[in-house]
N, C-alpha and C positions, 0 to 999 in steps of 0.2 A: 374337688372336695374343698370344701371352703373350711375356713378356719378364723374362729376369734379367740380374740387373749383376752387372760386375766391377769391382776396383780396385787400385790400388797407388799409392803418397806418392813423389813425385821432391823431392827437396831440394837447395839450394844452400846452403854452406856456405864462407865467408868466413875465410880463414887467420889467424888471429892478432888474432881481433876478442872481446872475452868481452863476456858480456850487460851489460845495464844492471839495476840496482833503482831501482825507480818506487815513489813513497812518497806517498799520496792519506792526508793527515790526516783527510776524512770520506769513505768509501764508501760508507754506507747509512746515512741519517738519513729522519726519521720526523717529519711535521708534524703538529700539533692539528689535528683539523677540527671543526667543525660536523657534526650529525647529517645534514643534507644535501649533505658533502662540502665545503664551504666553508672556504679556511686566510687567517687572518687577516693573515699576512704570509709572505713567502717570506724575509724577510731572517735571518730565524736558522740559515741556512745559507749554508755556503762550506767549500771546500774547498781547500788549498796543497798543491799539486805539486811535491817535491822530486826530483830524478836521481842516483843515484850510481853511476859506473863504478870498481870498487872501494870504496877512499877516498875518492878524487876527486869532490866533486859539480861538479854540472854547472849551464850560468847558461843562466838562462831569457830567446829571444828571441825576438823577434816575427817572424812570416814563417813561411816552408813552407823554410829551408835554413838553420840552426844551424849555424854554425864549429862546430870541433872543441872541446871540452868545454862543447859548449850545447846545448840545446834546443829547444823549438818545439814549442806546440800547433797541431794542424789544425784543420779545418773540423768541429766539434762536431754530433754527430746527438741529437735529441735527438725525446721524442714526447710528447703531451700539449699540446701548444700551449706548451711552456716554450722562453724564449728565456736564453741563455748569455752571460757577458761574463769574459773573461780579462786579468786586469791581474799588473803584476810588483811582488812585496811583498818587499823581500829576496833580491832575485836568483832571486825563486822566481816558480811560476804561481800565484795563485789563481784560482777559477773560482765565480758565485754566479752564481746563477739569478732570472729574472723572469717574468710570466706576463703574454703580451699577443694572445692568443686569446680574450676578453671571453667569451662563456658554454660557448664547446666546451672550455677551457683547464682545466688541472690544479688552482691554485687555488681556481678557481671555483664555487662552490654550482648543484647538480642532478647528478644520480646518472648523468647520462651523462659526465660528468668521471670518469676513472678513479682508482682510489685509488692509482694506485704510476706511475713512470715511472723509465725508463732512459735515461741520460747516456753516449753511446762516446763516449770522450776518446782520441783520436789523437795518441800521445804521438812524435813525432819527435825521437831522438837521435841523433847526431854520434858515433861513439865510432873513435876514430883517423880521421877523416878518409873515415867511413862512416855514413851515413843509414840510420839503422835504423827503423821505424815498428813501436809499441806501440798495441796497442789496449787502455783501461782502462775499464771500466763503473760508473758510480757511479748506485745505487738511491736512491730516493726512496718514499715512503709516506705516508698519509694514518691517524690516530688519529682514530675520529670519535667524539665522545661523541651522549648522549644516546640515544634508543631509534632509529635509525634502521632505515627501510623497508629491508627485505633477502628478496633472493628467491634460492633456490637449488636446483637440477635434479638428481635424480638418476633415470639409466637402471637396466634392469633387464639389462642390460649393455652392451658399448657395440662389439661386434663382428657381422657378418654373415657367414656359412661360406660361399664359394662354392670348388669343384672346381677343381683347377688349368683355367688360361686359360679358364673357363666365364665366360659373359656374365651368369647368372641365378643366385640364392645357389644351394644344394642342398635339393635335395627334402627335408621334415622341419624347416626351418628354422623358427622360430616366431617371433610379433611381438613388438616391442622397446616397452615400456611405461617412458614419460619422464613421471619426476612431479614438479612444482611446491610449494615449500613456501615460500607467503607469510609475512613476519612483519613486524608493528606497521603495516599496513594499515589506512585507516576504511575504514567500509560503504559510503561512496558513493564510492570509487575503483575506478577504470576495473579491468578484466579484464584478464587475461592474455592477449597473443595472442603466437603462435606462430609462427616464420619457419626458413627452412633455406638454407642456400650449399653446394654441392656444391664441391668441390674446396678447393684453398688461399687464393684471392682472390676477387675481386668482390663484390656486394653479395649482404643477404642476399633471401629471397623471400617473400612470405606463403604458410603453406602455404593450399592450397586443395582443391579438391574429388582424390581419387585420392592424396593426397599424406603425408593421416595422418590423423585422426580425434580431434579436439579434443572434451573431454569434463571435468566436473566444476566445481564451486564454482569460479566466478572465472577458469574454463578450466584447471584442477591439472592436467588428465594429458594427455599426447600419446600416443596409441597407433598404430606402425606397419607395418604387416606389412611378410613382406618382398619384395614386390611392389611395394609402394609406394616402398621404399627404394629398390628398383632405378629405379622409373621417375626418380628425381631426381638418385640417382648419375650414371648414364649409363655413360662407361668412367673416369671419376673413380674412386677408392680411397679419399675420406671425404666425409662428407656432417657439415656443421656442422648444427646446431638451436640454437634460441634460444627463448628465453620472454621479452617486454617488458611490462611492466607499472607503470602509474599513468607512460607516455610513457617515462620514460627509467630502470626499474630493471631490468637484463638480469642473465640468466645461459645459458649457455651449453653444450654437450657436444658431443662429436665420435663418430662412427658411423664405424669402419672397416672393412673387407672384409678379412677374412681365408682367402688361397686356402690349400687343399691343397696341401703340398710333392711335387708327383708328378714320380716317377720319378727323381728324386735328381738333378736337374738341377743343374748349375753352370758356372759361367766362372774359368776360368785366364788370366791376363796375364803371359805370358813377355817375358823384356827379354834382349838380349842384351849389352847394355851394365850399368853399373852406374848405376843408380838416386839414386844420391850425386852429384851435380854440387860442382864449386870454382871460384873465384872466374870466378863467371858466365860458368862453360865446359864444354864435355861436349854430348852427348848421348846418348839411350836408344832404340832400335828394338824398340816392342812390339807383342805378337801377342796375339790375343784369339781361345782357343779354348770350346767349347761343348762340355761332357759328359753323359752322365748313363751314370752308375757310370761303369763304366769302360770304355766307349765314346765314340769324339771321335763327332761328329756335325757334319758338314759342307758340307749340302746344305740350301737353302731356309729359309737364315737373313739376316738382316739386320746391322749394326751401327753404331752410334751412338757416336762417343768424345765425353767432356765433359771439360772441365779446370776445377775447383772445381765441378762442376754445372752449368756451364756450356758450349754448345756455341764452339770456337772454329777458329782458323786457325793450323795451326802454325806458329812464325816458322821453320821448318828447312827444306830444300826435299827435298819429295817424293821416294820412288824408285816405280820400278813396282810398280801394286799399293796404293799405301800411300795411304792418306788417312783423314781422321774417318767416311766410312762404309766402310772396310774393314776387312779382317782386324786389318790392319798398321798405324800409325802411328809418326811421328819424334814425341820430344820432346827439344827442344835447351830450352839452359842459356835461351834468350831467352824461353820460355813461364813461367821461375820466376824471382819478381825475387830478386836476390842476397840473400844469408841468407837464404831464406825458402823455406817448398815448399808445394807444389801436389799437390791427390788427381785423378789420371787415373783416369776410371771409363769402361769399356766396354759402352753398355747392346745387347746381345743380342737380338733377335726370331725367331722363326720358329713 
């Protein structure tokens, strides 16, 4: 059963409130490593977090609710096994980082440590007497000297044709040849082997027998017809592959399904309201129609609303007819938090 989406941005917009500038002295710094990944200290970074609304700067306080001309970091997401500490220098945030993941961590020596990691810094500001939340990203990276072990994949491309809503690519479609290029390996390290994750998450697989056909010095090439891709896809739209070698040096590609655009099919989201919300008020009643050309088509379909991608439960009460799997949906001002908007997308089946 095929399926297309629709969408349209509802926003709330706050009277008399103007943005903030957020001012991160380091955004992307860059550590020495070791040819195996290894950094010798995390301490030669930090970064001060300055606010200014206008002229005005803004003083930095601890907590998740800043009076009005302050601020407030949140709850720091961070990946790599790096831990966060935010103190106030100057009425300001700094923020510097530590690693206390012992061998999976960022820091750390062995190539399953990634070389780069991302910092969202949740910047919450005050600005009249209103909580505004900033999301800022601060990059990190690894310089490794010396000759290190480096493996890298490349497809012979990285798409499969299938027919619109077809289960199986299209007749004619040929196999996808993944090839492995070691470098500054010894002779007696391990092989390359080869794994696949179908979809966006979970772990990956070894391939195995039906699945692809592992061939050459050290396991270099993955060859898959596309038979075999379908049997791992499944009704997933990408299938990951991996190549690991001497235990922890990866590299990786993604296999996507490419369907034929048949019959000119699309979704329209009419709203009879306006789409612009103000101070956390309003709402929109919209309709999700299905065409191809220019014919509605209205029998023997389905529908799915999401709000950010997400399935949810409108905070506005129902009229007949209307819910996240019908035609219709409400979205009131309470599904987008003030200042701020949200993408309503209607996914379609039949």
């Amino acid at each position: 059963m095929p399926t297309i989406t629709g969408n349209i941005t509802i926003a709330d917009l706050v009277d008399g409130v103007t943005g903030a500038t957020i001012v991160f002295t380091n955004e992307s710094h860059t550590f020495t490593a070791d040819p195996d990944g290894g950094v010798p200290s995390l301490s030669g970074f930090s970064s001060d977090v300055a606010v200014y609304a206008g002229t005005t700067q803004h003083t930095y306080v601890t907590g998740t609710s800043p009076g009005t001309d302050e601020y407030a970091i949140g709850s720091i997401t961070t990946v790599a096994g790096l831990t966060t500490s935010v103190a106030s220098v100057n009425s300001q945030a700094r923020l510097t980082v530590s690693d206390t993941a012992g061998s999976a961590g960022f820091a750390d020596a062995g190539e399953s440590n990634p070389d780069s990691a991302l910092i969202v810094v949740p910047v919450i500001v005050n600005i009249s007497g209103t909580l505004i939340p900033y999301n800022r990203i601060i990059s990190l990276a690894k310089a490794r000297g010396g000759s290190a072990k480096v493996v890298r994949i490349t497809p012979s491309r990285q798409t499969m044709l299938y027919e619109f809503g077809a289960t199986n690519p299209k007749t004619g479609e040929t196999d996808i040849v993944i090839e492995a290029d070691y470098q500054n390996f010894d002779t007696g390290d391990a092989g390359g082997s080869w794994s696949y994750r179908a979809g966006y998450s979970g772990s990956f697989v070894a391939i195995g027998s039906g699945q692809g056909t592992v061939s050459g010095t050290n396991n270099q090439s993955l060859t898959i017809t596309p038979a075999e891709y379908q049997s791992v896809a499944g009704t997933d739209n990408v299938v990951t592959y991996r190549v690991t070698r001497d235990t922890n040096r990866i590299d990786q590609v993604s296999i996507v399904k490419l369907r034929d655009a048949e019959g000119g099919y699309q979704v329209v989201i009419e709203t009879t309201n306006a789409t612009v919300f103000k101070n956390n008020s309003g709402e929109a009643n919209l309709t999700a129609r299905l065409y191809r050309g220019g014919t509605e088509i209205t029998s023997g379909i389905t529908y799915l609303w999401k709000l950010n991608g997400a399935t949810f439960t409108p905070s506005a009460t129902q009229g007949s007819g209307q819910g996240t799997t019908s035609a219709s949906v409400k979205v009131s001002a309470g599904d987008v938090p003030d200042g701020s908007s949200r993408q309503v997308t209607c996914e379609i089946s039949f």
